[in-house]
Every structure is written in structure tokens, then in C-alpha cells.
DRENSE-72445 format. One record per residue (C-alpha): x, y, z; residue in three letters; residue number from 1. Coordinates in steps of 0.25 Angstrom, whole numbers. Example, Ala and Ser with C-alpha at 12.3 -4.5 7.8 and 13.67 -1.06 7.14 Angstrom:
% DRENSE-72445
<site east="49" north="-18" up="31" res="ALA" n="1"/>
<site east="55" north="-4" up="29" res="SER" n="2"/>
% end
This chain:
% DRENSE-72445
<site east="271" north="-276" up="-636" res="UNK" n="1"/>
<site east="286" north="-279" up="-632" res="UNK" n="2"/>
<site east="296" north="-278" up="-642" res="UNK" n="3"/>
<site east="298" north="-294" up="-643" res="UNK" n="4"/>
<site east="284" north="-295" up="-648" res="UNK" n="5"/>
<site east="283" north="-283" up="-658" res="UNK" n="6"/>
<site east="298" north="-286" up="-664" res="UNK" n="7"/>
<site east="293" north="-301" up="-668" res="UNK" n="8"/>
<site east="279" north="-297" up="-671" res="UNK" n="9"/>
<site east="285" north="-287" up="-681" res="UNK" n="10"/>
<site east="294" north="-297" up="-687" res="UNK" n="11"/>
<site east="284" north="-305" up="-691" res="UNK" n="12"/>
<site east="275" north="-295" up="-696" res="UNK" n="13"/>
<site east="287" north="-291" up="-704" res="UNK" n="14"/>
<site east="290" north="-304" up="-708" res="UNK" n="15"/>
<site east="276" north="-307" up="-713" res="UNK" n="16"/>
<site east="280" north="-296" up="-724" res="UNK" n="17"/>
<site east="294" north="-301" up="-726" res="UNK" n="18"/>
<site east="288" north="-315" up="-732" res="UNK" n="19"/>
<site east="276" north="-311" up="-738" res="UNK" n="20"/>
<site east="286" north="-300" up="-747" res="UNK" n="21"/>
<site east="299" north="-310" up="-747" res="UNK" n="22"/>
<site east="289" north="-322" up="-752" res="UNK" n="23"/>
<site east="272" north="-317" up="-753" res="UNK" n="24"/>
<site east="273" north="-315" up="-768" res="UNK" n="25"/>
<site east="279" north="-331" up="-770" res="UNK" n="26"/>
<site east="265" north="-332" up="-766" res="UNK" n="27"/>
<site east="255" north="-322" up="-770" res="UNK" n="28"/>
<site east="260" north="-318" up="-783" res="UNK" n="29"/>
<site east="265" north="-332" up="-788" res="UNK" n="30"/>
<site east="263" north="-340" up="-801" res="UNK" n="31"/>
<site east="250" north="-345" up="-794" res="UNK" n="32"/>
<site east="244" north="-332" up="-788" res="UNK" n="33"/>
<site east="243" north="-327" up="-802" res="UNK" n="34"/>
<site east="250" north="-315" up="-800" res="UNK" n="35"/>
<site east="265" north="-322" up="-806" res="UNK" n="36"/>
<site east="265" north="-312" up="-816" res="UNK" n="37"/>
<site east="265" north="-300" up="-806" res="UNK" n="38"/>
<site east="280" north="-292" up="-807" res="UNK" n="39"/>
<site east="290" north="-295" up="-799" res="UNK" n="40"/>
<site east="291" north="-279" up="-797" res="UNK" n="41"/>
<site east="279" north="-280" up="-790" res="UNK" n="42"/>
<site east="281" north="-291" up="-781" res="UNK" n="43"/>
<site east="293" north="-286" up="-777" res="UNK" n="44"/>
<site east="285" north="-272" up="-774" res="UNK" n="45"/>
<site east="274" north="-280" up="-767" res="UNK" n="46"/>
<site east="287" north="-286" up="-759" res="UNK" n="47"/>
<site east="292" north="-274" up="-755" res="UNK" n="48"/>
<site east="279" north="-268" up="-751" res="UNK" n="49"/>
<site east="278" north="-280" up="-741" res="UNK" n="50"/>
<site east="293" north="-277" up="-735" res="UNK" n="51"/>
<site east="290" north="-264" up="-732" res="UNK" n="52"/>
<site east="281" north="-269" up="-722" res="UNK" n="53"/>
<site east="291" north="-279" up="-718" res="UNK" n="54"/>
<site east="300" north="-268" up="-714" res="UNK" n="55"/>
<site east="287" north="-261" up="-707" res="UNK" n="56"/>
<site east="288" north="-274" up="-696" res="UNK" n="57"/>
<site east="303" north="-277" up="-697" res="UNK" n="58"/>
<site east="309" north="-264" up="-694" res="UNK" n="59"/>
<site east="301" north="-260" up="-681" res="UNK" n="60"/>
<site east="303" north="-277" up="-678" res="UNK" n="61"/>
<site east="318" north="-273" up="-677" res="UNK" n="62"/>
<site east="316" north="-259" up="-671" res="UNK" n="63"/>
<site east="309" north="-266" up="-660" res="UNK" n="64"/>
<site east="315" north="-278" up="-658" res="UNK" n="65"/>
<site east="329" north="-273" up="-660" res="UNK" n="66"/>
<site east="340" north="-272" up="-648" res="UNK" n="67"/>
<site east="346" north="-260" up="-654" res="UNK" n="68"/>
<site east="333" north="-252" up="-654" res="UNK" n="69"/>
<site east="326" north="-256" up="-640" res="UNK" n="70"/>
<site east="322" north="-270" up="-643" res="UNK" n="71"/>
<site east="323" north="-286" up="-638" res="UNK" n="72"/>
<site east="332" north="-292" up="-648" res="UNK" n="73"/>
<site east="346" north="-291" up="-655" res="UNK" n="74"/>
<site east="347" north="-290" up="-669" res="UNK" n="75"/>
<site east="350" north="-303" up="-670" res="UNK" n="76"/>
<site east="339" north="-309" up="-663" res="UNK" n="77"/>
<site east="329" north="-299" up="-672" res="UNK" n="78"/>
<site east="336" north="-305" up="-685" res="UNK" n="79"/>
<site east="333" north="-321" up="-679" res="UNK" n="80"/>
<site east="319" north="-316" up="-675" res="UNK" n="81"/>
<site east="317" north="-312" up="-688" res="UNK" n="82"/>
<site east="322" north="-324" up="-695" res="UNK" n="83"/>
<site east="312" north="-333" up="-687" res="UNK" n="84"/>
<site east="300" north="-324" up="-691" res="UNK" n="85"/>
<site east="303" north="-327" up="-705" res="UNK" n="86"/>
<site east="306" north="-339" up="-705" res="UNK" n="87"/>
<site east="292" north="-342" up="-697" res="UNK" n="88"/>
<site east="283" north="-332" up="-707" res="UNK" n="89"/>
<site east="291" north="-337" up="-719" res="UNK" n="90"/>
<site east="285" north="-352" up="-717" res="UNK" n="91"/>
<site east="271" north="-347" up="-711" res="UNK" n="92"/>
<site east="270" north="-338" up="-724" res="UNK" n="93"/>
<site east="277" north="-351" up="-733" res="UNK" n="94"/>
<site east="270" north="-362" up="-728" res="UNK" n="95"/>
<site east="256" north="-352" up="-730" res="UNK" n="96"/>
<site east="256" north="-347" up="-741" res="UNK" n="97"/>
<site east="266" north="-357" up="-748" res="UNK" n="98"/>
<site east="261" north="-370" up="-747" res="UNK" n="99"/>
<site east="271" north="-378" up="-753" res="UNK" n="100"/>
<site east="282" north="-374" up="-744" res="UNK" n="101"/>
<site east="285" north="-385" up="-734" res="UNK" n="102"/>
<site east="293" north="-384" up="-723" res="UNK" n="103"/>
<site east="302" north="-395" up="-719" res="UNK" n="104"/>
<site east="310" north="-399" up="-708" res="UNK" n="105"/>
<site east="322" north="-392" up="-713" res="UNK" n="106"/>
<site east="315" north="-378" up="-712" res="UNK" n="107"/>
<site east="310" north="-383" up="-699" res="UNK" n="108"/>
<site east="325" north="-386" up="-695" res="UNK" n="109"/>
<site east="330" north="-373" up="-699" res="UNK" n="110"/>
<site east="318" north="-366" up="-692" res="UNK" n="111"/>
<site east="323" north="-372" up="-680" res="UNK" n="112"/>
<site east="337" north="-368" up="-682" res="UNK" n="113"/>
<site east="334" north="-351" up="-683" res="UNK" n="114"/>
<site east="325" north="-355" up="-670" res="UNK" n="115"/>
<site east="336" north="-359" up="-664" res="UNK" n="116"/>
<site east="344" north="-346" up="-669" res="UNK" n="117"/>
<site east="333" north="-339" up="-662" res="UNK" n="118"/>
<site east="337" north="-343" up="-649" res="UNK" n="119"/>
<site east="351" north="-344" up="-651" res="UNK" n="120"/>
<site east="350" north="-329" up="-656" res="UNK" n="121"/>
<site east="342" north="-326" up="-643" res="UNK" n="122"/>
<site east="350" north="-334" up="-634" res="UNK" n="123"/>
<site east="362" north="-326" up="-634" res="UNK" n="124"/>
% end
């Protein structure tokens, strides 16, 4: 697999468990799920247990993609490419598993804006 392909593939892997720590427990242990009276301590642990697999993904998805170690892209350019996978998985996991959230043509604008930070990033 070329580094292009396992770099992004891992990011989004890692980004999956980014979101489901950063905003999973909104969902599943929330005033409706009957589990609101469960301790923040152990959210936060759950949280944390979900992180350490972020790091599993994130940390080769630089090592691989980084210029300094051998890889395709800049530092910068591994920073945008992240941005856009987090973007993309935070309003696949939002508009799933929230279904009250609505996106408008504001997000849609801004969305557009960091693609265009893509290519000017890679542009240069």
C-alpha cells in the first residue's frame, strides 16, 4: 500500500476514535439512554480508553506520512489533511447518531473554505 493510501487510511481510523471519545458519551450515556446518572470518572476513563486507540492510528499516520521520516507530505500538509478527516467524520458521526443536528449552508461555506486550504496548502 503506498504511503499516500496508509497515511489517510490511518487518520481516518484514528479519527473515528477521536470523535467517538471527544462526543460518543453525548450519545450513549445521555438523559435519554438511561445511563445519565453514570460518573463522570468513568466516562472520562471510557474516553480515555478510546484515545489510546486514537494515538495507535495517529502516531504511525504521521510516522508514515511525515516528510521528515521518509513520507509524501510536509507537516503542514499532514495538519490540513487531518482537519478535513475531522471535519468529514465529525458530520457523518453528528448527522448519524444525532439526529437533530442540521447543517446549513454556513457549515457548507466554511467546509469549502478549509477545502480550498487544502489546495492552497498543497499548491505550494
Amino acid at each position: 500500500m503506498s504511503k499516500y493510501i496508509s497515511t489517510i487510511g490511518l487518520l481516518v481510523l484514528s479519527n473515528v476514535f477521536m470523535t467517538l471519545a471527544w462526543y460518543g458519551h453525548l450519545k450513549f450515556f445521555n438523559k435519554d439512554g438511561g445511563h445519565s446518572s453514570t460518573p463522570l470518572w468513568t466516562i472520562i476513563l471510557l474516553s480515555w480508553g478510546l484515545a489510546f486507540f486514537e494515538y495507535c492510528f495517529q502516531v504511525p499516520a504521521n510516522r508514515i506520512g511525515s516528510s521528515e521520516t521518509g513520507g509524501p507530505f510536509t507537516l503542514v500538509q499532514l495538519k490540513i489533511i487531518q482537519e478535513v478527516i475531522t471535519l468529514i467524520v465529525f458530520m457523518i458521526f453528528s448527522v448519524t447518531f444525532f439526529k437533530n443536528t442540521r447543517f446549513t449552508y454556513n457549515h457548507l461555506i466554511g467546509f469549502a473554505l478549509l477545502v480550498g486550504a487544502v489546495y492552497f496548502i498543497f499548491k505550494a
